[in-house]
C-alpha positions in Angstrom: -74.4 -24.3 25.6 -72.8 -21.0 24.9 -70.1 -21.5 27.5 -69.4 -24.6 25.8 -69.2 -22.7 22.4 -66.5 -20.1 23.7 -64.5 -22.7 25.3 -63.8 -24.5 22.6 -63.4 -21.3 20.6 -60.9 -20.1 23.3 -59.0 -23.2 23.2 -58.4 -23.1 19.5 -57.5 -20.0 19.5 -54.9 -20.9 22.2 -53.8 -23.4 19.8 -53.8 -21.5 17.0 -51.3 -18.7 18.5 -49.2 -21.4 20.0 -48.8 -22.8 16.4 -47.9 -19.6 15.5 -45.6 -19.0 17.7 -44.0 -22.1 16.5 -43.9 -21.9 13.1 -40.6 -20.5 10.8 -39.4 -17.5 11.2 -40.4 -14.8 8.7 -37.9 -13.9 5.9 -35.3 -11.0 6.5 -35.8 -7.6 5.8 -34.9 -6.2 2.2 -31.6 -4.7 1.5 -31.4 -2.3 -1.0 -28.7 -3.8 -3.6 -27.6 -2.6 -6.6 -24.6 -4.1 -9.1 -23.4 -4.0 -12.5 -23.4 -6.6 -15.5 -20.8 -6.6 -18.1 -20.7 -9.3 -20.9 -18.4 -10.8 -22.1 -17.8 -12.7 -25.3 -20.7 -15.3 -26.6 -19.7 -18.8 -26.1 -20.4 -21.8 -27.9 -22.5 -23.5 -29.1 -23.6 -21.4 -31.8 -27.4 -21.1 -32.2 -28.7 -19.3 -35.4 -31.7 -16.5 -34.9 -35.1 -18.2 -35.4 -38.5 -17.0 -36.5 -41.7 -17.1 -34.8 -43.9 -14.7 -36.6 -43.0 -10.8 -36.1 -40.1 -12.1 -33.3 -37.2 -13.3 -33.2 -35.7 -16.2 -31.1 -32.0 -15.9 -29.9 -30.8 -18.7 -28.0 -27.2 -18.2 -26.7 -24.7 -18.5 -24.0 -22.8 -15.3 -22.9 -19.9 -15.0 -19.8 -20.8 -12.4 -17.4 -19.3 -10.9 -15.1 -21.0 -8.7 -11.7 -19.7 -5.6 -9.8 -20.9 -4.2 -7.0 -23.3 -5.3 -3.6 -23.0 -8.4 -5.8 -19.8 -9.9 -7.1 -19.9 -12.8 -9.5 -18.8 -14.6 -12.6 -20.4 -16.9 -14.7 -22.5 -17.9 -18.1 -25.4 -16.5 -19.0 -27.3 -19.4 -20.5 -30.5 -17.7 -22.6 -33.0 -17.8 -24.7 -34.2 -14.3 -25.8 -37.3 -13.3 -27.6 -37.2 -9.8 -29.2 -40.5 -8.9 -30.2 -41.6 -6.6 -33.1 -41.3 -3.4 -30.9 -37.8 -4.0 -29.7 -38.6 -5.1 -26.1 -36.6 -8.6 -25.3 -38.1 -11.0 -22.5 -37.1 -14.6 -21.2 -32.8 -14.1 -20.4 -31.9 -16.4 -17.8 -28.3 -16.1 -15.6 -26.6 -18.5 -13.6 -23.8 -16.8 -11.8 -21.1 -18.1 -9.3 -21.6 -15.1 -6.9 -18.3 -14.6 -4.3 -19.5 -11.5 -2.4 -22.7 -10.2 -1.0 -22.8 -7.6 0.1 -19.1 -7.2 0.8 -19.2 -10.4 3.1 -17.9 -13.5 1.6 -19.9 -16.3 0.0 -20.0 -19.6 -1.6 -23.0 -20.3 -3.9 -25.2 -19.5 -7.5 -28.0 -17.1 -8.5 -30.3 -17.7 -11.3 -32.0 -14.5 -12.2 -34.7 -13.5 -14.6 -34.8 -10.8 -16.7 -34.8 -9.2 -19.6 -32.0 -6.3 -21.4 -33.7 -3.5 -19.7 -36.8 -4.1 -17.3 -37.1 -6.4 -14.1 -35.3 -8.8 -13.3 -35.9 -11.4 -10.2 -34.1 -14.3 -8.5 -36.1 -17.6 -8.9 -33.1 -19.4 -7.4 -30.1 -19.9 -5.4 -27.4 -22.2 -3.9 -24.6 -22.4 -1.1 -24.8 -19.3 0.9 -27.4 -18.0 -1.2 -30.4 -20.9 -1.6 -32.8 -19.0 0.5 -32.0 -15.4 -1.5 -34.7 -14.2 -2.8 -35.1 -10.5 -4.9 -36.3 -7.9 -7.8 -35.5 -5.1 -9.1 -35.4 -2.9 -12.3 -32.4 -3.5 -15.0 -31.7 -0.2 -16.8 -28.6 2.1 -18.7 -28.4 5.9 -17.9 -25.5 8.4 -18.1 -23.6 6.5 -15.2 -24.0 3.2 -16.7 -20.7 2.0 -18.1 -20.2 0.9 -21.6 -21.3 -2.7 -22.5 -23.0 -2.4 -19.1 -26.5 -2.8 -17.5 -27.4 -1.6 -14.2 -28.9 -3.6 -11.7 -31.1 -2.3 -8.4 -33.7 -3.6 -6.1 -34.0 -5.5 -2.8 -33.2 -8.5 -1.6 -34.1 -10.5 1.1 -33.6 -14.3 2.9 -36.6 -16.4 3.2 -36.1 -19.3 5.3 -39.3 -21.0 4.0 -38.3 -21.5 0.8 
């Protein structure tokens, strides 16, 4: 009875490590990246600042434009919360990114992230639908004017 036992747990092992062996490969290894973001003028349409209690609601659109491991242009489309103690959450960016990198590429990032904080890639396409990311946002001394730096790693991911 026991050989019976470890020979079907042998050959489901087997199996198991074949399947393994089978299955997608694993995403890249990160890449340190890090890239500017200056804005440009606010497009329309027009969206007045709401109220919802102590915050306040911005809902906008804003051309951007990225320097850097990443090039791109494009529209950030938003909707911003600042709360009572200044910190903002919820921007969203859709850029048309042309260089990774320094190589070529065709595609669009959408990022998440806030003025100054984290910010992460939820989505891609072209070139870039399996890039995936996160980072910190911030402004120091080095930061240009009008400018927010971004850094943090990226990676492909082939399983998403």
């Amino acid at each position: 009875m026991n050989k019976k036992v470890l020979g079907v747990f042998v050959t489901l092992l087997t199996v198991s490590m074949l399947a393994l062996s089978m299955s997608p490969a694993n995403a890249t290894q990160s890449t340190t990246v890090t890239w500017q973001s200056f804005s440009g003028s606010y497009l329309p349409p027009f969206t007045p600042p709401q109220s919802a209690g102590e915050n306040t609601i911005y809902t906008a659109n804003r051309a951007k434009t990225y320097t850097g491991d990443i090039e791109a242009t494009g529209i950030s489309h938003f909707r911003m919360v600042m709360h009572k103690d200044g910190v903002t959450t919820s921007a969203t960016t859709t850029v048309a990114v042309t260089q990774l990198m320094g190589q070529s590429v065709e595609g669009t990032l959408t990022l998440k992230h806030g003025s100054i904080g984290l910010w992460r890639i939820i989505s891609g396409t072209g070139d870039l639908a399996n890039l995936r990311g996160q980072g910190t946002i911030y402004k120091d001394e080095n930061t240009p004017a009008g400018a927010y730096t971004f850094s943090g790693k990226v990676h492909f991911d082939p399983n998403v």
